[in-house]
C-alpha positions in Angstrom: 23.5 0.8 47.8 24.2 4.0 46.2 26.6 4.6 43.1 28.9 6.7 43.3 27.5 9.3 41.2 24.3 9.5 42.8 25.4 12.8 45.1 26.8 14.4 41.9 23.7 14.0 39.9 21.8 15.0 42.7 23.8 18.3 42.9 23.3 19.2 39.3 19.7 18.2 39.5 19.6 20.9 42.1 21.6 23.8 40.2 19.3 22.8 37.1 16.4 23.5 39.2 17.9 27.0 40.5 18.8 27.8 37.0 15.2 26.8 35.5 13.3 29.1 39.0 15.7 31.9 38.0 15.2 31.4 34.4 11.1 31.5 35.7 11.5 34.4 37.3 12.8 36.4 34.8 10.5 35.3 32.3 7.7 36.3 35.0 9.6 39.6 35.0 9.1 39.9 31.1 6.1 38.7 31.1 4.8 41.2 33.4 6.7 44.2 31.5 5.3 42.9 28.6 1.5 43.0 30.0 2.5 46.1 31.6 3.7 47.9 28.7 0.5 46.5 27.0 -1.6 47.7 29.1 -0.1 51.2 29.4 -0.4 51.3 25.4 -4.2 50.6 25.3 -4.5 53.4 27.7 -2.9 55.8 25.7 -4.9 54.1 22.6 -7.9 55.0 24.4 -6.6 58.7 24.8 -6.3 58.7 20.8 -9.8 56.9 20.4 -11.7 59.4 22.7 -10.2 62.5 21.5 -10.5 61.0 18.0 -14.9 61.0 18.8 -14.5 63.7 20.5 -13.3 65.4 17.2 -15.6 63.5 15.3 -18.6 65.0 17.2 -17.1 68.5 17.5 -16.7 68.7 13.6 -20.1 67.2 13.2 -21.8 69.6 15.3 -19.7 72.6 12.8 -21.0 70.9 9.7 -24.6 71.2 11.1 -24.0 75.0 11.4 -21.3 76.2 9.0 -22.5 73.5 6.1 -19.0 73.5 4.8 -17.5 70.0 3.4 -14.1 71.1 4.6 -16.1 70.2 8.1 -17.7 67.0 7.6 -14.6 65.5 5.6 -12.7 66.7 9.2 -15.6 64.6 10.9 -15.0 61.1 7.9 -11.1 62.0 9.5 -11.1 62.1 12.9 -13.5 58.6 12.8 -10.9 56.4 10.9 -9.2 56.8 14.3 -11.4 54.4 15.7 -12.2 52.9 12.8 -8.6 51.6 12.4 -8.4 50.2 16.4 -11.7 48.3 14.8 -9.9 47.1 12.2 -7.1 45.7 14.3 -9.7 44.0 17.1 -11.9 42.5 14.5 -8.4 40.8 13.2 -7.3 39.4 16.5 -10.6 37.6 17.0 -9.9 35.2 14.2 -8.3 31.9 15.1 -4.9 33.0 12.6 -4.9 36.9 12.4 -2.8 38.7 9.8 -0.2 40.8 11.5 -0.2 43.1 9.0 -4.0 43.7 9.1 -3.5 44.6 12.7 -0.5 46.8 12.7 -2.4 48.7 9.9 -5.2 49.3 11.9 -3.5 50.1 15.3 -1.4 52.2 13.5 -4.5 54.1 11.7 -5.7 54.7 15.5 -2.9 56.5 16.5 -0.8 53.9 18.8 2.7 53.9 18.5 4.7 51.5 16.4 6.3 50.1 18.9 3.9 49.5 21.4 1.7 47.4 18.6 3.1 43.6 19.6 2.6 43.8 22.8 -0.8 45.1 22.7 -1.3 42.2 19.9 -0.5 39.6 22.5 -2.2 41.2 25.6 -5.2 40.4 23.7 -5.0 36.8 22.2 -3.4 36.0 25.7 -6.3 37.7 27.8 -9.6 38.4 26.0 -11.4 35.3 27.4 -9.8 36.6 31.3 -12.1 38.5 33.2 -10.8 41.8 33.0 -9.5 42.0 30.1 -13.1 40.3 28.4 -15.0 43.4 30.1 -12.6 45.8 28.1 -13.3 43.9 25.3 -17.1 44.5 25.3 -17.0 48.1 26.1 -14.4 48.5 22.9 -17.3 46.7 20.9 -20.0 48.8 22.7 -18.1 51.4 22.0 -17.6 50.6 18.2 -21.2 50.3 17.7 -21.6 53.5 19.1 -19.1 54.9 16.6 -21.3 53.1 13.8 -24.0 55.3 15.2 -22.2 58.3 14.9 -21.0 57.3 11.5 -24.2 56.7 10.5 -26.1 59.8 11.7 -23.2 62.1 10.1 -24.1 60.5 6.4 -28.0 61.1 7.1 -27.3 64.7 8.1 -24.6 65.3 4.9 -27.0 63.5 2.5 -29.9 66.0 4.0 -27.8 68.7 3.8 -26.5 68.1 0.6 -30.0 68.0 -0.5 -30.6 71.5 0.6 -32.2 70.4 3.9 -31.2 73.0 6.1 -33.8 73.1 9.0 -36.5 70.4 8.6 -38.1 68.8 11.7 -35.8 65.6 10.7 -32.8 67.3 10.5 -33.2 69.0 13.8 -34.1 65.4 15.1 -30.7 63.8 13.8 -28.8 66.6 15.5 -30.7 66.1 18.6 -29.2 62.9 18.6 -25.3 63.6 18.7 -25.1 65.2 21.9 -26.8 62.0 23.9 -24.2 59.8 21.5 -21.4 62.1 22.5 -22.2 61.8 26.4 -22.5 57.7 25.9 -19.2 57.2 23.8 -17.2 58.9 26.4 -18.6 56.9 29.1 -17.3 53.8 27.3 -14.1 55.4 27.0 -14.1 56.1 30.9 -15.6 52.3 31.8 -12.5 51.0 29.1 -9.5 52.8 30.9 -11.4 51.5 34.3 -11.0 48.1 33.3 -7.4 48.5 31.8 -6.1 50.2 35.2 -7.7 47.0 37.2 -6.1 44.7 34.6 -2.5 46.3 35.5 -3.4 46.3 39.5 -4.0 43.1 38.9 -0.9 41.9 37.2 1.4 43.6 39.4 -0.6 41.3 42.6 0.4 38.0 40.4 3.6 39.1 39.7 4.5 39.5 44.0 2.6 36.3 44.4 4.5 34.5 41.9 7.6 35.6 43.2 6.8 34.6 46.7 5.9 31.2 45.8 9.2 30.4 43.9 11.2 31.6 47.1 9.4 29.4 49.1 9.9 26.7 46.1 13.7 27.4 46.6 13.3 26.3 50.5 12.0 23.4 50.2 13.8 22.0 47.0 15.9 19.4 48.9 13.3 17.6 50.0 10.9 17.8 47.2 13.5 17.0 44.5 14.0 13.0 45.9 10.3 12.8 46.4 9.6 14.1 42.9 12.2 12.4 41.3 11.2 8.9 41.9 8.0 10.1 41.6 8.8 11.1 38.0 10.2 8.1 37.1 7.0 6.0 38.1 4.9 8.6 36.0 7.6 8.2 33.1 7.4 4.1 32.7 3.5 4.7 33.4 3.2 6.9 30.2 5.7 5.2 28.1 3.3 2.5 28.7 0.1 4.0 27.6 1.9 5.7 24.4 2.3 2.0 23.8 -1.2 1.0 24.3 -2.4 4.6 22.2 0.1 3.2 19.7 -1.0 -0.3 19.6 -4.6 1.0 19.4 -4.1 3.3 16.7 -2.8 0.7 14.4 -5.2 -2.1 15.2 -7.8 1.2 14.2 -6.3 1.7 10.8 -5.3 -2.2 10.6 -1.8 -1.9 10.4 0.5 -4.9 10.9 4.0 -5.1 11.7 6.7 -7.3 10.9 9.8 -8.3 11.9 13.0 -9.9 9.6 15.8 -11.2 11.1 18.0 -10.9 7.6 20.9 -12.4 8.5 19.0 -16.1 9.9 16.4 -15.3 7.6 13.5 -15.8 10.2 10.6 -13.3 10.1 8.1 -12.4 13.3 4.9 -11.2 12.1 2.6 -9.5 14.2 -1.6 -10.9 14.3 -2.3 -8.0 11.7 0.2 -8.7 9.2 -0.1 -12.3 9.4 -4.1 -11.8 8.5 -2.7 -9.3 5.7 -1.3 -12.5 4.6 -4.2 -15.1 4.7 -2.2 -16.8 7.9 -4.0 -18.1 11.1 -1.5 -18.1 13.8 0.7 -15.2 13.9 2.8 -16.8 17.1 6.5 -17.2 16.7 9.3 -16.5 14.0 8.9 -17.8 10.5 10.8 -19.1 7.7 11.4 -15.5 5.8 9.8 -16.7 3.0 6.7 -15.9 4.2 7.1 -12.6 3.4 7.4 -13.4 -0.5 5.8 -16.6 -0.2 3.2 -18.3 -2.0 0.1 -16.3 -1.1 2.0 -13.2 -2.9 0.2 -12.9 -6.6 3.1 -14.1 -8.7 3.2 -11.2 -11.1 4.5 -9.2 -7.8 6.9 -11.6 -6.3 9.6 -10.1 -8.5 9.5 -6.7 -7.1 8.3 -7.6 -3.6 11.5 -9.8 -3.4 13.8 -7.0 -5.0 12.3 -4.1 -2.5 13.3 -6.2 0.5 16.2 -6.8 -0.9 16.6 -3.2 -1.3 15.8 -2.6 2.5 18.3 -5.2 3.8 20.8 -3.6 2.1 20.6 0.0 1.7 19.4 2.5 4.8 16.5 3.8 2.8 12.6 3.4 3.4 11.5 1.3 0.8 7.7 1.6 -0.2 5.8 -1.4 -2.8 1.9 -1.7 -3.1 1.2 -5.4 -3.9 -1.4 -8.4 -3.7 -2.3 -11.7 -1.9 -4.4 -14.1 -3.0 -6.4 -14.9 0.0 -7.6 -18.7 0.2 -11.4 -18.1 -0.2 -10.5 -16.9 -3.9 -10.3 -13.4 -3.1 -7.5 -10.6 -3.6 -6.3 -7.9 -1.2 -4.4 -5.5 -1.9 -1.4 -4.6 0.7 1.2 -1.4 0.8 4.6 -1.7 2.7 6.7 0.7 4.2 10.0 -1.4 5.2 13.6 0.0 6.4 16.4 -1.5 7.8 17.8 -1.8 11.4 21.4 -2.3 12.5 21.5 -4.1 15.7 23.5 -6.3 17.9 22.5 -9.5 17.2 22.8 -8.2 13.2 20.9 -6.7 10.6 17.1 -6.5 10.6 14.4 -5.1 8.5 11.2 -3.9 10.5 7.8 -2.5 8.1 4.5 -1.8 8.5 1.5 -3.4 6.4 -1.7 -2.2 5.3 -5.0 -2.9 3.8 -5.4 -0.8 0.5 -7.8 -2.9 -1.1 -10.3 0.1 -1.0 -8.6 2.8 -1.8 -7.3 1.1 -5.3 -11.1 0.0 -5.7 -12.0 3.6 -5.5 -9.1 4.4 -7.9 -10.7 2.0 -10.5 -13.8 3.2 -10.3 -12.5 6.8 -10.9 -11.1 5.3 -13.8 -14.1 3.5 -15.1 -15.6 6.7 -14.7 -13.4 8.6 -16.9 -13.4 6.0 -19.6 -17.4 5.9 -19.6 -17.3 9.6 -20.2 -14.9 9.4 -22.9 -17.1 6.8 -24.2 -20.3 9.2 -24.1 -18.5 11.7 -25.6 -17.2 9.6 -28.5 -21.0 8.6 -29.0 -22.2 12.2 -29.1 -19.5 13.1 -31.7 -20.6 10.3 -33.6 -24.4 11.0 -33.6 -23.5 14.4 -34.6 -21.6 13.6 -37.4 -24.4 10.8 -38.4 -26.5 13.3 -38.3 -25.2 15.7 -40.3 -24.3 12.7 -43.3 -28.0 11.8 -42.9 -29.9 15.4 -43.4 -28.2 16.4 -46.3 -29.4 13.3 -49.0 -32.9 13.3 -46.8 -33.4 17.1 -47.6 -32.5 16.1 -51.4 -35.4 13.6 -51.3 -38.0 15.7 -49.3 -37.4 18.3 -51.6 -38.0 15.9 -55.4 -40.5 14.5 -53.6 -42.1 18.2 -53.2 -41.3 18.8 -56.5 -43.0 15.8 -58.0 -46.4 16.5 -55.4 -46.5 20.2 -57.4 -46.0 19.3 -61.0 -48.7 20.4 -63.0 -47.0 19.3 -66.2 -47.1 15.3 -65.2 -49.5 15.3 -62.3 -49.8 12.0 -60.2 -52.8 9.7 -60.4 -54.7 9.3 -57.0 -52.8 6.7 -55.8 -49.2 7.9 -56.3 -50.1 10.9 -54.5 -50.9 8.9 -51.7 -47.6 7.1 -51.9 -45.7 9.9 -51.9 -47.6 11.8 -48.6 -46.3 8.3 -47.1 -42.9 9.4 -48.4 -43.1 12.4 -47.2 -44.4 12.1 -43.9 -42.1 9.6 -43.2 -38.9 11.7 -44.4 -40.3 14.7 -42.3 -40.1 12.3 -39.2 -37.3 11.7 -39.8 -35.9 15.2 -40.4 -37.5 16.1 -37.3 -35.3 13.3 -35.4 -31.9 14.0 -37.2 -33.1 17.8 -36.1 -33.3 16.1 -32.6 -30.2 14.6 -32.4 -28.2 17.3 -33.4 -30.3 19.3 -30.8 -28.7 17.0 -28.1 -25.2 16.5 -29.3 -25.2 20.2 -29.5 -26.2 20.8 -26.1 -24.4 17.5 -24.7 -20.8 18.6 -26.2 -21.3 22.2 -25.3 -21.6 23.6 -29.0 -25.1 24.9 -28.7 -25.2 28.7 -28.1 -28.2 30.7 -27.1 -28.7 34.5 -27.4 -30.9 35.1 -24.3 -32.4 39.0 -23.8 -35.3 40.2 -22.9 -38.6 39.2 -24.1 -42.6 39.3 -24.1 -43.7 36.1 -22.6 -47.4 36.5 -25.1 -45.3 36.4 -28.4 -43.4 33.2 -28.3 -46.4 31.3 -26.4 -48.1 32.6 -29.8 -45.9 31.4 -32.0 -45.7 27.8 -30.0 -49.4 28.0 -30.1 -50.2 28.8 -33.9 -47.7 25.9 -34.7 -49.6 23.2 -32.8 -53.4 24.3 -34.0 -53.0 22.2 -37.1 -52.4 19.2 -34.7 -55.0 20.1 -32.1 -58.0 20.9 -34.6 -56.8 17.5 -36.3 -57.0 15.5 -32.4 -59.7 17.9 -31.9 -58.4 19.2 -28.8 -59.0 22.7 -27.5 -55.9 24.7 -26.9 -56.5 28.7 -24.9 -53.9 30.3 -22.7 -55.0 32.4 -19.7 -52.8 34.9 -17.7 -50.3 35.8 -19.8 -50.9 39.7 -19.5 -47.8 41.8 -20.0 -44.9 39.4 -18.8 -41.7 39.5 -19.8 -38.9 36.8 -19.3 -35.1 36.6 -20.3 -34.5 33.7 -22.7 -33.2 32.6 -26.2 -36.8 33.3 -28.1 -36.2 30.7 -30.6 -35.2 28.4 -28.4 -38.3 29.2 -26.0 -40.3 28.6 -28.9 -39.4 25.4 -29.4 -39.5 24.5 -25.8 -43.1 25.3 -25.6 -44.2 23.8 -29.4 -42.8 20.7 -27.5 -44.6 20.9 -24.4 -48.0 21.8 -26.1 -47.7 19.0 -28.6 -46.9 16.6 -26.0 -50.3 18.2 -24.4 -52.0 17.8 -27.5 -50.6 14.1 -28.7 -51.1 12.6 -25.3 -54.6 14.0 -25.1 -58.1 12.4 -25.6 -60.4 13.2 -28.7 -62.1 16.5 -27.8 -60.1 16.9 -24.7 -58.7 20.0 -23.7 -55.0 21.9 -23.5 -54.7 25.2 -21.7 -51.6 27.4 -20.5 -51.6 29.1 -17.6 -48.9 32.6 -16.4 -48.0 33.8 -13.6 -46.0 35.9 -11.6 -44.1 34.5 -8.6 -40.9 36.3 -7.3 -38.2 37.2 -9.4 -39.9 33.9 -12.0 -42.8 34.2 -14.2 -44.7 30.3 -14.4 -46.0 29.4 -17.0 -48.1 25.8 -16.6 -48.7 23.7 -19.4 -51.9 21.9 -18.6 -53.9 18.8 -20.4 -56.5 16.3 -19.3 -55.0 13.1 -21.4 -53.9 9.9 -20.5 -51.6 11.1 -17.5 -48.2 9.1 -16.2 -47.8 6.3 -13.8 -45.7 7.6 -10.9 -43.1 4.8 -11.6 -42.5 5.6 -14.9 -42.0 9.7 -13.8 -38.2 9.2 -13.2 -37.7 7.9 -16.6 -38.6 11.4 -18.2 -35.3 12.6 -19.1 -34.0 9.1 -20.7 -33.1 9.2 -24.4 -35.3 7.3 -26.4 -37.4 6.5 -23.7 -41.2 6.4 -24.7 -42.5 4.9 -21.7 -44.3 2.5 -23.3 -45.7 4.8 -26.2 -43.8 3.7 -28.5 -46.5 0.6 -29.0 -49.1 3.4 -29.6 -50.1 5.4 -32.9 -48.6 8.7 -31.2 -45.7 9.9 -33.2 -42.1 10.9 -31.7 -38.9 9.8 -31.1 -38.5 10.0 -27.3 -35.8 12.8 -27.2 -38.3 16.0 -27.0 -38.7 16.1 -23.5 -35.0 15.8 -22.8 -34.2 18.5 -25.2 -36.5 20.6 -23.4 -35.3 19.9 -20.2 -31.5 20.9 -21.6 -32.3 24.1 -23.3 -34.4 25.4 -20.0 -31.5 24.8 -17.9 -29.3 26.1 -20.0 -31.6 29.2 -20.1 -31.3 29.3 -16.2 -34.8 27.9 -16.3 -36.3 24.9 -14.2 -39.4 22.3 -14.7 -41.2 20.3 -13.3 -43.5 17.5 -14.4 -47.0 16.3 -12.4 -49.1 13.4 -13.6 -51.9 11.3 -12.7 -53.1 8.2 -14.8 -56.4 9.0 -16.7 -56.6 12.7 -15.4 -53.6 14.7 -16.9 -50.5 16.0 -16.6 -49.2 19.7 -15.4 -45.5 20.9 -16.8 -44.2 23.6 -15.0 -41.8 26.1 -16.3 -40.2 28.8 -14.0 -38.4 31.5 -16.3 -36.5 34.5 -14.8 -38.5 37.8 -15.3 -36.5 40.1 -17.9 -34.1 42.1 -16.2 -36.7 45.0 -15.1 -38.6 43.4 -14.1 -36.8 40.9 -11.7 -35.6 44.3 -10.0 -39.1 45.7 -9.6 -40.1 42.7 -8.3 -37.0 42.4 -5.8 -38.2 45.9 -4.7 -41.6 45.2 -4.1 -40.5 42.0 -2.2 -38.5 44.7 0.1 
């Protein structure tokens, strides 16, 4: 049996459908102005775009025979018209446009202010639709065209400019305008084409529209009971699959929900929160307790007990990250968002619960992170200033013990002279690695500062060379570089020097008796290679990733080669630094190849970017 209000709401039902058809229609009326209007406004834009060529070409075709500048800066002026309606399309095609990019532009092309927003939405509304997709691709046709035009009128100024006044090229450019003329104001016919069908075309939708609301309005009576009930089936049906979307989305991101009842102090917890919690059943209500129970860490049972205290009394959404201790020994670490509910039956507090236990993992190892770097940094200082303590009393003895190897007035008997070679070789070691040191702590800290220009690539390979003779003729190793010729390369020269007096001693050091060192150069690009070669003991491949480690020797520290382990790490630094790069190929018992790729001095990196053209 029906309530007495059914026929009323039945009736307002049916004026609220009038009203929303009438409000339908004349939105289909505005719409159709709108599109219209639109419409109308690219047509007239068209008008400005194809007299604006038009001009283009006519002044173009005057500079060609009057060779006045007055003439081609008329042609530069009567392009921006088209070049502005570029400017606004290229706009609308991105996903957010600027509006004031666009009005610029359509403005530029000669379209009226007012006209601008509706032309705006014509074409993010329609520029996938048929019609309106065909104008589109004549406008772009159409602006490449004009790039043409644009184009050939800077080759004919820069000719004529250049006194060109009737080479065969020049004739051929201007041979060229009239077919570009003819073309562009095809395209201008073809786009009004398509804009006059778009307009036939919206004026049909509009009539067909409006038909099919008045037949809407004939058959509302009938309809509106069916669709009614129909709507409320379709309501309850998606009311339950929000449900399921919801219950889904939480079991995704494993969030848990829970229930207190304040007032009997009994809490329902949902199977997600009660796992939170280390609990096996989550079926019926629980002591409240559980909540701040004894799986809580008890450094958090304070504040977990205060924050729902908080929510029960005050209507706020109270937030608290704490932890559980699970009973396999482990902890997790859970966030709540809680807030309270006034009901019926009394108050309640409803939250949700979550699984942080990552996220403040990550958050420690971000801060492990920062403190291992403060760490490193605190260890660089300190080598630094070791370093520095350290060279200042060892120059003081290298330098008496210099002075008592050259005194003529108490010379030393054989054997005190051999003493104090030991001395001295041993202090000039370990110059050499204080040297080091600060070389890295320099570089590691920032502090190091190189003064790269350009330089000949044959003087600083010199240099490294003549300082590692005295070691190769000792090793008797051969040392010869091949290729060199006349390259140049942009570096820090003292710093390259000592790059390579590295690399060549390692060469030479690492070599056999009477074996043999060589440096190869190249050109290659923009880069000029340079290879240090040598046919020594080689590298095992699993030992290769442990180049760069401080200190690291890889296993020759047992040997009678000298060095400290920090040469090839310096190197590595200082080349990078220099925008440089290396590379290191070994193979046990037959050698190892170092390769260095420097950038060419200035120059010549742009010669060689030429010739690459």
């Amino acid at each position: 049996m029906a309530r007495p209000d059914d026929g009323s709401r039945i009736r307002w039902l049916v004026v609220s459908l009038w009203l929303v058809v009438v409000a339908l229609l004349a939105g289909l009326s505005a719409f159709s102005a709108d599109t219209l209007s639109a419409a109308r406004a690219y047509v007239g834009g068209e008008s400005h775009w194809s007299k604006g060529q038009k001009d283009a070409i006519y002044h173009l075709f005057r500079y060609t025979e009057s060779h006045a500048e007055a003439d081609y800066q008329r042609h530069l002026a009567a392009l921006a018209v088209s070049q502005g309606d570029r400017l606004a399309r290229l706009e609308l095609d991105k996903p957010v446009p600027d509006m004031a990019v666009v009005r610029r532009g359509f403005l530029q092309g000669g379209n009226h202010p007012d006209d601008i927003d509706a032309m705006a939405r014509l074409y993010r509304r329609f520029r996938h639709v048929g019609f309106m997709a065909d104008a589109i691709r004549t406008w772009v046709e159409g602006d490449a065209q004009i790039d043409e035009l644009s184009a050939l009128g800077r080759n004919v100024h820069a000719r004529l400019q250049a006194g060109d006044t009737d080479s065969p090229e020049l004739r051929l450019l201007v041979g060229r305008i009239a077919p570009l003329s003819e073309r562009l104001t095809e395209l201008g016919m073809r786009f009004s084409d398509s804009l006059g069908e778009a307009s036939r075309i919206t004026r049909r939708l509009v009539t067909t529209a409006t038909l099919v609301l008045g037949a809407l309005l004939a058959g509302v009576g009938v309809w509106l009971t069916m669709r009614m009930h129909q709507a409320q089936r379709r309501a309850e049906q998606a009311l339950r699959e929000s449900n399921e979307r919801l219950a889904t989305a939480a079991e995704g991101a494993h969030i848990g929900v829970f229930d207190w009842d304040v007032d009997h102090d009994r809490v329902q917890l949902d199977a997600r929160a009660a796992a939170h919690h280390g609990l096996a059943d989550a079926s019926g209500p629980r002591d409240g307790a559980q909540l701040s129970g004894e799986r809580i860490d008890p450094e958090d049972v304070p504040a977990l007990r205060a924050a729902l205290a908080r929510a029960a009394q005050a209507d706020e959404l109270v937030a608290l990250r704490y932890r559980v201790r699970l009973p396999d020994g482990s902890v997790r670490h859970l966030e709540m968002n809680a807030r309270r509910r006034e009901q019926a039956s009394g108050r309640r507090v409803v939250g949700l619960l979550w699984d942080v236990s990552d996220d403040v993992e990550a958050e420690q190892l971000r801060l492990d992170k920062q403190a291992a770097e403060r760490a490193n940094q605190a260890k660089t200082q300190f080598l630094s200033r070791v370093s520095h303590e350290l060279r200042t009393p060892l120059n003081a003895v290298l330098g008496f013990a210099q002075l008592l190897q050259t005194d003529g007035r108490e010379p030393l008997t054989r054997r005190q002279a051999e003493r104090l070679q030991h001395v001295l070789d041993s202090g000039q070691h370990l110059l050499e690695l204080i040297n080091e040191l600060l070389d890295l702590t320099s570089i590691e800290d920032g502090a190091l500062a190189l003064s790269s220009r350009d330089i000949p690539l044959a003087a600083v390979l010199g240099a490294s060379l003549r300082q590692v003779e005295p070691l190769a003729s000792s090793m008797r190793v051969t040392l010869s570089i091949d290729g060199v010729q006349a390259l140049a390369v942009h570096a820090d020269p003292r710093r390259l020097e000592q790059v390579f007096t590295n690399l060549l001693s390692n060469a030479v050091k690492y070599n056999r008796a009477g074996g043999r060192a060589w440096v190869q150069c190249e050109k290659d690009g923009t880069q000029a290679v340079v290879t240090v070669h040598d046919d020594g003991v080689g590298i095992e491949a699993g030992k290769l990733a442990q180049l760069y480690q401080p200190f690291n020797r890889l296993g020759a520290e047992n040997s009678q080669v000298p060095g400290s382990g920090l040469g090839l790490v310096i190197t590595q630094q200082l080349l990078q630094r220099m925008g440089a790069a290396m590379h290191v190929e070994s193979e046990p018992g037959r050698g190892t190849r170092v390769r260095v790729g420097l950038p060419l001095a200035r120059v010549k990196r742009r010669e060689a970017a030429l010739e690459g053209r």
